[in-house]
ROSE-4610 file (N, C-alpha, C; in Angstrom, 1 decimal, always signed):
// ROSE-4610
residu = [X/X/X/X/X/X/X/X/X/X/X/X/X/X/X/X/X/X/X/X/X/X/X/X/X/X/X/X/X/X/X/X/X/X/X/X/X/X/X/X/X/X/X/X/X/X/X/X/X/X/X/X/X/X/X/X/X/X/X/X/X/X/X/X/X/X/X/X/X/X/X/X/X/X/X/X/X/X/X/X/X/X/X/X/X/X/X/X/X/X/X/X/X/X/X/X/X/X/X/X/X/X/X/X/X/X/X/X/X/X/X/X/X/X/X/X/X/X/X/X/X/X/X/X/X/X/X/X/X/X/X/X/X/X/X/X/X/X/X/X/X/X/X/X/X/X/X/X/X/X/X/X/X/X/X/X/X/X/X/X/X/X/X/X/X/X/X/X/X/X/X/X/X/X/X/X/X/X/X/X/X/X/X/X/X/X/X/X/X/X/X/X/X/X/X/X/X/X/X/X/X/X/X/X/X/X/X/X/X/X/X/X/X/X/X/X/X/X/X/X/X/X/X/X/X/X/X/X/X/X/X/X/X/X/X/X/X/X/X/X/X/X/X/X/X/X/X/X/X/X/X/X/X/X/X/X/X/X/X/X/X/X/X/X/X/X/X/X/X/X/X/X/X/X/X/X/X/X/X/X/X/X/X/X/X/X/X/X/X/X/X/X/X/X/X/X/X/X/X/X/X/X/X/X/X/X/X/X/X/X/X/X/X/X/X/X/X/X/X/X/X/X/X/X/X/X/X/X/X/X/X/X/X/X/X/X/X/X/X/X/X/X/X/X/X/X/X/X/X/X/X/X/X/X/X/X/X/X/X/X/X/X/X]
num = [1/1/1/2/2/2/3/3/3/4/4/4/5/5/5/6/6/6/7/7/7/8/8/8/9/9/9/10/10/10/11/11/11/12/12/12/13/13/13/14/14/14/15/15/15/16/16/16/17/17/17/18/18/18/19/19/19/20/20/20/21/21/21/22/22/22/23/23/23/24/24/24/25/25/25/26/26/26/27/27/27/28/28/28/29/29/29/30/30/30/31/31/31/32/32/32/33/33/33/34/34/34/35/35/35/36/36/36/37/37/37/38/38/38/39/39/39/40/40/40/41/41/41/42/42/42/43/43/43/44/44/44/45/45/45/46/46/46/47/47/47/48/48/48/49/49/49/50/50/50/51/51/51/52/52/52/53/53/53/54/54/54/55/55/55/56/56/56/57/57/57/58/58/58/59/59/59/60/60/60/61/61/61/62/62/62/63/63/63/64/64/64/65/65/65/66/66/66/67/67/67/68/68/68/69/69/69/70/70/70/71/71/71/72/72/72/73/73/73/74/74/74/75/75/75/76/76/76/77/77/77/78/78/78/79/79/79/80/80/80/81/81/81/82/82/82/83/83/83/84/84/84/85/85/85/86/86/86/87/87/87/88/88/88/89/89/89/90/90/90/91/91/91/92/92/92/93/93/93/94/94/94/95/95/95/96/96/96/97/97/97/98/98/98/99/99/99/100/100/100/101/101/101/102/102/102/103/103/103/104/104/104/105/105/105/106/106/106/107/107/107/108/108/108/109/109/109/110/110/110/111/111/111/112/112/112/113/113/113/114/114/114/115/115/115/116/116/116/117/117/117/118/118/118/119/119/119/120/120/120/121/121/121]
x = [+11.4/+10.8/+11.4/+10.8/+11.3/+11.6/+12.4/+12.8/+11.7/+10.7/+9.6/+8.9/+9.1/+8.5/+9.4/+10.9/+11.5/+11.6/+11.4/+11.7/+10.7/+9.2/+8.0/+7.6/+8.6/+8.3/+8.4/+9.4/+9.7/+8.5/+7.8/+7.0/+5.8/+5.3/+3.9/+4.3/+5.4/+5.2/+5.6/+5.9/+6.0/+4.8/+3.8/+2.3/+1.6/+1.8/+1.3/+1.8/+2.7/+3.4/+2.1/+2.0/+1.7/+0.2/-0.2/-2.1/-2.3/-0.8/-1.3/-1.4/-0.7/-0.5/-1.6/-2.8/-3.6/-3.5/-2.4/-1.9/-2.3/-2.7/-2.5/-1.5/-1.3/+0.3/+0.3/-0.6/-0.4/+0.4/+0.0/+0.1/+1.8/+1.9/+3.6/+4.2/+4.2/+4.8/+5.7/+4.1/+4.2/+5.3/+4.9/+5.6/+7.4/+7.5/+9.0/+9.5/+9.1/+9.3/+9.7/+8.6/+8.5/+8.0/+7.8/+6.8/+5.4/+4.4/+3.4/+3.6/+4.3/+4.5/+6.1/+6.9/+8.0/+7.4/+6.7/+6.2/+5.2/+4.5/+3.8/+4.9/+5.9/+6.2/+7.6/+7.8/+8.2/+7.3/+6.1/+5.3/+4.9/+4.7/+4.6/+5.4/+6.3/+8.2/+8.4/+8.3/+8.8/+10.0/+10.1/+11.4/+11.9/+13.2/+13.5/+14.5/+13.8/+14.2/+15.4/+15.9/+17.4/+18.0/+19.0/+19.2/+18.4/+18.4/+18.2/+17.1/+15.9/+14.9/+14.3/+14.6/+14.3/+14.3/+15.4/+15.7/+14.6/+14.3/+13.5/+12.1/+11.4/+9.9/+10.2/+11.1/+11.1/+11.0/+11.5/+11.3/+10.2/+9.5/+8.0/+7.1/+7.4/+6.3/+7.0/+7.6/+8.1/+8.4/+9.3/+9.3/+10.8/+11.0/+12.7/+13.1/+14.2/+14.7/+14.9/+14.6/+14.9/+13.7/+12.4/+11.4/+10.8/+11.1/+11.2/+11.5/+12.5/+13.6/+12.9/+12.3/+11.6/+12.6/+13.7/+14.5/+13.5/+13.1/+12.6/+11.1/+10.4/+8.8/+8.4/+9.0/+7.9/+7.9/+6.6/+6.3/+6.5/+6.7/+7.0/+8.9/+9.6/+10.9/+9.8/+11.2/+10.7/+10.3/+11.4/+11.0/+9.4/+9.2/+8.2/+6.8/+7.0/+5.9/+5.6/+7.0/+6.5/+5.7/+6.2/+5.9/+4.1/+3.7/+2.9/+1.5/+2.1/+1.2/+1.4/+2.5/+2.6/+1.9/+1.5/+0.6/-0.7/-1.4/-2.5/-2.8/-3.3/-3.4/-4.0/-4.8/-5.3/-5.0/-4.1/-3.0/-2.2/-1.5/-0.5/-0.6/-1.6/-2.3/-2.2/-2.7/-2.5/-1.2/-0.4/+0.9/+1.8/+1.8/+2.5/+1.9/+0.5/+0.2/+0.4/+1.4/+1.7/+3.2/+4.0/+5.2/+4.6/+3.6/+3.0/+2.1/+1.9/+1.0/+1.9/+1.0/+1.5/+1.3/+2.1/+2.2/+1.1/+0.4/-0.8/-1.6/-1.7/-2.7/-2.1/-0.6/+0.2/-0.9/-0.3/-1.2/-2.6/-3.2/-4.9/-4.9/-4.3/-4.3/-3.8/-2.8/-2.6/-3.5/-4.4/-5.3/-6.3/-6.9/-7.8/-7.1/-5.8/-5.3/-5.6/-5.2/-5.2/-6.8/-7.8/-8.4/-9.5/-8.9/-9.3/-8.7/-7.6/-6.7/-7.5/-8.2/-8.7/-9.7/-10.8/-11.9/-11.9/-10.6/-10.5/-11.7/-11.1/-11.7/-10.9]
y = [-22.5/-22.1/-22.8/-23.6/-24.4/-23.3/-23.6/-23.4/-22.7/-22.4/-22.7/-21.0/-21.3/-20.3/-19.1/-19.5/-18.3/-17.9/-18.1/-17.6/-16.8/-17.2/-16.3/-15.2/-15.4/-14.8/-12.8/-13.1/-11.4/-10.6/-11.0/-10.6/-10.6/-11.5/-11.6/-10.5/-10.8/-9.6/-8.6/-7.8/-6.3/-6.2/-6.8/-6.8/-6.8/-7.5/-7.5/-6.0/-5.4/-4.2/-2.9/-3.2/-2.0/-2.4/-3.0/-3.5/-3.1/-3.0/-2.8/-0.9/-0.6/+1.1/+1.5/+0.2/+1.3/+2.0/+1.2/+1.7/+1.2/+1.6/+0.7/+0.7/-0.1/-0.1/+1.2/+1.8/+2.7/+4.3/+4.1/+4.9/+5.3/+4.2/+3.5/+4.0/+3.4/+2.9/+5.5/+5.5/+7.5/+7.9/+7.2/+7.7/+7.9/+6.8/+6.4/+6.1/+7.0/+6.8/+5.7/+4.9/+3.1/+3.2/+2.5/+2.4/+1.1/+1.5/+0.3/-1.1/-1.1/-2.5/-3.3/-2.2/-2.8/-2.8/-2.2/-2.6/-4.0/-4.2/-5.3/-6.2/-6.1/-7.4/-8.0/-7.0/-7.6/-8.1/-7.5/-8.1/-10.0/-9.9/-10.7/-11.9/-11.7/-12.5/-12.5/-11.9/-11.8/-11.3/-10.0/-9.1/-9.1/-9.1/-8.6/-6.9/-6.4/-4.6/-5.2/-3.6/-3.7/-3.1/-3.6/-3.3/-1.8/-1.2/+0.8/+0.7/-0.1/+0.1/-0.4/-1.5/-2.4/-1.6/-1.1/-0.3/+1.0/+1.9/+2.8/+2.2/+0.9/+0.3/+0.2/-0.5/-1.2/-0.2/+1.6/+2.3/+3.3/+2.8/+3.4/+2.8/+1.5/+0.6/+0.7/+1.2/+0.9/-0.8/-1.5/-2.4/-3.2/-3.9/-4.2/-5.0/-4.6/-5.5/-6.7/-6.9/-8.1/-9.3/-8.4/-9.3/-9.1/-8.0/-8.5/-9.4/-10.1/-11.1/-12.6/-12.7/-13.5/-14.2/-12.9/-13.7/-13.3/-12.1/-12.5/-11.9/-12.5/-12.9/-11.7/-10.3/-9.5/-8.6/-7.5/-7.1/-5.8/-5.5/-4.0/-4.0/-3.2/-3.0/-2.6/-3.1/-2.9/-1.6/-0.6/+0.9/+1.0/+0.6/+1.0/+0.5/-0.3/-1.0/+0.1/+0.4/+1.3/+2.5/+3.0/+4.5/+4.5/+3.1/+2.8/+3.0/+2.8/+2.1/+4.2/+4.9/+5.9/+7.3/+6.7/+7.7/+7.4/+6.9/+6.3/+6.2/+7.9/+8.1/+6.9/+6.8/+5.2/+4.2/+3.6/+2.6/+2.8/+4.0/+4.4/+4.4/+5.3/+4.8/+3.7/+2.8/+1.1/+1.1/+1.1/+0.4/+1.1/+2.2/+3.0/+2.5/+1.9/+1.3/+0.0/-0.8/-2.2/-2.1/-1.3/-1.6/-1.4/-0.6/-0.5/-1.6/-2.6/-3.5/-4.6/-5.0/-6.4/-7.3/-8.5/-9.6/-10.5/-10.0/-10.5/-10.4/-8.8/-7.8/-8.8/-8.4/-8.8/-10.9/-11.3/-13.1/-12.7/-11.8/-12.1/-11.1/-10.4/-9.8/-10.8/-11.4/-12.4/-13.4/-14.2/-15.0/-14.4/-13.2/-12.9/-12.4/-12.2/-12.2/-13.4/-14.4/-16.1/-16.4/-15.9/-16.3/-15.6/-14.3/-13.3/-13.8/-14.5/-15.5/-16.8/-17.3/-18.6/-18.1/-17.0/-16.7/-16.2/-15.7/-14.8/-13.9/-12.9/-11.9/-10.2]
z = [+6.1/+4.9/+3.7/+3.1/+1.9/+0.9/-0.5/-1.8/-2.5/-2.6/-3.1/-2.5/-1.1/-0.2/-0.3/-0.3/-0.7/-1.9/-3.0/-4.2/-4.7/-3.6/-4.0/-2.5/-2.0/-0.4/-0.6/-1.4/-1.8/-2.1/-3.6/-3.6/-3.3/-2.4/-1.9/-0.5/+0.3/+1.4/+0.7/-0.1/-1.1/-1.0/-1.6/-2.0/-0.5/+0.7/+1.7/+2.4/+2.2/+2.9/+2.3/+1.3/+0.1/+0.9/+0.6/+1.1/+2.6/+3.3/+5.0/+5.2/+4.3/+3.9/+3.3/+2.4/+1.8/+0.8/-0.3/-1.1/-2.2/-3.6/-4.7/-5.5/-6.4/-7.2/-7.9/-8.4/-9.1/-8.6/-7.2/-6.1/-5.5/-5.4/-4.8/-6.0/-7.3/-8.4/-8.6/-8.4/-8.4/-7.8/-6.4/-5.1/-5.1/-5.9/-5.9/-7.0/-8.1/-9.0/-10.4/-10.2/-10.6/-12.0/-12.4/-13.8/-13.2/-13.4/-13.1/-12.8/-14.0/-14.5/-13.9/-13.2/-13.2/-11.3/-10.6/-9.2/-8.9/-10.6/-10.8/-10.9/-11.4/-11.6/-10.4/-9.5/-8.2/-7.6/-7.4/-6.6/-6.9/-8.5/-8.7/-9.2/-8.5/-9.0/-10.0/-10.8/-12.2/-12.4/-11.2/-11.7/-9.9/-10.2/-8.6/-9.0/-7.7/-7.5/-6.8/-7.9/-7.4/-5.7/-5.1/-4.0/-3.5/-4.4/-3.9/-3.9/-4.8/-4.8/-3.6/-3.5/-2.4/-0.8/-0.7/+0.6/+0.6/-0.5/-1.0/-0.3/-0.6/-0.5/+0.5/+1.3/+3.1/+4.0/+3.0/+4.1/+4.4/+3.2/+2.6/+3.3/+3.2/+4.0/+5.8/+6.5/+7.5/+7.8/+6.8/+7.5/+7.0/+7.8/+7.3/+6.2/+5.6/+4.2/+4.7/+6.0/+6.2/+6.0/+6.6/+6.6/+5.2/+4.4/+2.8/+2.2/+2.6/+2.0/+2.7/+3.6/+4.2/+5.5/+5.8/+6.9/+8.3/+8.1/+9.7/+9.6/+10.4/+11.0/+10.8/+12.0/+12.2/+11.1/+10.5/+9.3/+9.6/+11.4/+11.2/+12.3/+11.8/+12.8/+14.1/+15.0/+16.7/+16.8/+16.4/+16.7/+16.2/+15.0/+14.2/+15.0/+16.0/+16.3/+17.5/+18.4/+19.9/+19.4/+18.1/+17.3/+17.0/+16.5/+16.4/+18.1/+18.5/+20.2/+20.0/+20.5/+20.6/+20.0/+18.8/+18.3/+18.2/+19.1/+19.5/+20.6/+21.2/+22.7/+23.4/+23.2/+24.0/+24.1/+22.8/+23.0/+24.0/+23.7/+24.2/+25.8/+26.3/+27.8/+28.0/+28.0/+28.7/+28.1/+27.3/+27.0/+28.3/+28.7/+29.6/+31.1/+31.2/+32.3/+33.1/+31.7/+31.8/+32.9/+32.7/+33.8/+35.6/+35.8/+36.9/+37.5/+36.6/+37.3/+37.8/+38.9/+39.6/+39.1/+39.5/+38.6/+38.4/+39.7/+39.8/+38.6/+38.4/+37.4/+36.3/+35.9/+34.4/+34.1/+35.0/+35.0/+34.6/+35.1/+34.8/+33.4/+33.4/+32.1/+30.7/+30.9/+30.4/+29.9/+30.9/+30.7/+30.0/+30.2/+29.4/+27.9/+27.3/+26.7/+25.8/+26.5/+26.0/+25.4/+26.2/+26.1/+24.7/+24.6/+23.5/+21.9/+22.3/+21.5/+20.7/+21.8/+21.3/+21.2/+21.0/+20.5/+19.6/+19.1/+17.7/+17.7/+18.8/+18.8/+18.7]
């Protein structure tokens, strides 16, 4: 990630956390007691939140101060993702039916994986 990418990385994923939640600024800003304008203006690099606030949003949005900061890729912690499959009986079914299959099953599931991949479906 170049110079450029990090200086604006903060707040475009703040703004992508808050939009995956369904949230609007005005909402958040309530939530955690912000002023409008001072959640607008992390989002929009203008201002950076101070350490507490920061830790406060990453745990609102379920997602790590890390991938706030733009050190790491995924947008939700690991926990946060199994919790996810788990409160979604039907997820959760096939996710609990993946250690039982054969490798055989796991390969063809796979391919059709790949191939739901390159159809962007």
């Amino acid at each position: 990630m170049n110079k450029k990418n990090l200086d604006t990385v903060l707040g475009d994923r703040l703004r992508m956390a808050r939009i995956r939640k369904g949230w609007s600024q005005t909402e958040v800003a309530k939530k955690i007691g912000l002023s409008f304008s001072s959640l607008s203006g992390y989002e929009r690099n203008y201002r950076k939140p101070p350490t507490e606030t920061l830790a406060h949003l990453a745990e609102m949005y379920e997602v790590s101060i890390s991938w706030l900061l733009g050190i790491g890729e995924s947008g939700y912690q690991t926990q946060d993702r199994e919790e996810v499959v788990i409160k979604d009986p039907e997820l959760d079914y096939w996710y609990k039916q993946l250690p039982n299959l054969s490798k055989k099953d796991l390969r063809k599931l796979r391919k059709v994986w790949e191939l739901i991949k390159e159809e962007n479906l």
